[in-house]
C-alpha positions in Angstrom: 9.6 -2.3 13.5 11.0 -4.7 16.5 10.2 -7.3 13.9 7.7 -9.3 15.8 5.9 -10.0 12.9 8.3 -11.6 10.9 6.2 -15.1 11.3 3.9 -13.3 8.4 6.9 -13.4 5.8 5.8 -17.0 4.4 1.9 -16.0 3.9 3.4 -12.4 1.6 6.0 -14.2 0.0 3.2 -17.3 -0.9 0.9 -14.3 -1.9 3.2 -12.1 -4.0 5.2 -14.9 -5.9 1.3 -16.4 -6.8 0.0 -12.8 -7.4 -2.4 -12.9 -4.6 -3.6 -9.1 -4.0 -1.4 -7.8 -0.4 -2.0 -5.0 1.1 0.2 -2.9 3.3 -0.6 0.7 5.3 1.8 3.0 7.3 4.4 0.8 9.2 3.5 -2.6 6.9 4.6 -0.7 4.1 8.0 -0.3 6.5 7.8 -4.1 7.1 7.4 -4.8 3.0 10.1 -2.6 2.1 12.3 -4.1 4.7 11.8 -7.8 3.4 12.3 -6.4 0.1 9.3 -6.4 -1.7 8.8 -3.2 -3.1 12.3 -2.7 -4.5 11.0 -3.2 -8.0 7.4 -2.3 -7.7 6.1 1.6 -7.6 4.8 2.3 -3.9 4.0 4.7 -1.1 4.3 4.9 2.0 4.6 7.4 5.3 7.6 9.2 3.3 10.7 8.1 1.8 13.0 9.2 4.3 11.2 8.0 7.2 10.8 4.2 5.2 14.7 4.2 5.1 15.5 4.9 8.4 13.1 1.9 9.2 13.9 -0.3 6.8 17.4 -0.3 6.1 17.9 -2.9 3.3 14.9 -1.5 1.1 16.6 -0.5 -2.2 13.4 0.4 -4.3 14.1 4.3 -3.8 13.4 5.1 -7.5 10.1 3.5 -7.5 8.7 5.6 -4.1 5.8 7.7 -5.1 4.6 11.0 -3.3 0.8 9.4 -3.3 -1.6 8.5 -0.6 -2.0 4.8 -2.0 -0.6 2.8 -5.0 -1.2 -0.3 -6.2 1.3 -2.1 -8.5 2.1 -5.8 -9.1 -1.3 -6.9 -7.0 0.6 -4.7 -4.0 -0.7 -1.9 -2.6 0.7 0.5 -0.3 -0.3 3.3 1.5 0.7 6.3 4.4 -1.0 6.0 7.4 -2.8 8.7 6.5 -4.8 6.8 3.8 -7.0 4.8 4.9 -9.9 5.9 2.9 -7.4 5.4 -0.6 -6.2 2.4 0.6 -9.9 1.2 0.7 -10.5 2.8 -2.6 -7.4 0.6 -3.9 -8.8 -2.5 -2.5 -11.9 -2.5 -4.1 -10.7 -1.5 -7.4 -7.9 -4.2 -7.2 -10.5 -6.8 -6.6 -13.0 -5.8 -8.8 -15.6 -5.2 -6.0 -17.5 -3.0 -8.0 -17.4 -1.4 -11.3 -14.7 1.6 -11.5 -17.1 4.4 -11.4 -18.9 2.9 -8.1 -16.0 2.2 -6.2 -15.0 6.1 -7.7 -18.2 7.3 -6.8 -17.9 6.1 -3.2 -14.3 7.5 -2.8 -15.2 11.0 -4.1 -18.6 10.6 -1.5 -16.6 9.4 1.7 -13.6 11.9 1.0 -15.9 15.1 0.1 -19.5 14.2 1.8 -22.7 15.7 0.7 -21.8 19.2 1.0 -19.0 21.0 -0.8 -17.8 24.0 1.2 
């Protein structure tokens, strides 16, 4: 938020203009709507309002989505909250494993092996 990382910028915008998967969690997704990149791309994030107070040029309002993780455009976002759907993004955005494994993992790390 200080913008210390702003020496990053050339590695996202070689990534995103070639369509190389980026990934960005709680305050990266700040840092990407800051610089930007999300102004034309559905995303998450923390929530709306707290993404505009920290990034104040981000315009991409109409495309913020109430979701723990989205991927769009080989981006994905997520609320710092998600770590577990941001993982589950990941690997379908790479093609780790087939949709139902990387599925089947999700539902098994988020639920366990007993249902209450």
């Amino acid at each position: 938020m200080e913008q210390k990382n702003n020496a990053v910028l050339p590695v996202v915008d070689h990534a995103v203009k070639r369509h190389i998967p980026v990934g960005a969690i709680c305050n990266a997704v700040n840092f990407m709507a800051e610089n930007k990149y999300l102004d034309k791309i559905k995303h998450s994030g923390n929530t709306l309002d707290f993404m505009k107070s920290q990034a104040p040029h981000y315009n991409g309002e109409q495309n913020f989505i109430e979701k723990q993780a989205v991927c769009d455009s080989n981006i994905i976002t997520a609320n710092g909250s998600a770590a577990l759907e941001f993982a589950k993004e990941i690997l379908l955005l790479l093609k780790a494993k087939s949709e139902n494994t990387v599925l089947d993992w999700y539902k098994l790390h988020k639920s366990g092996y007993y249902h209450e």
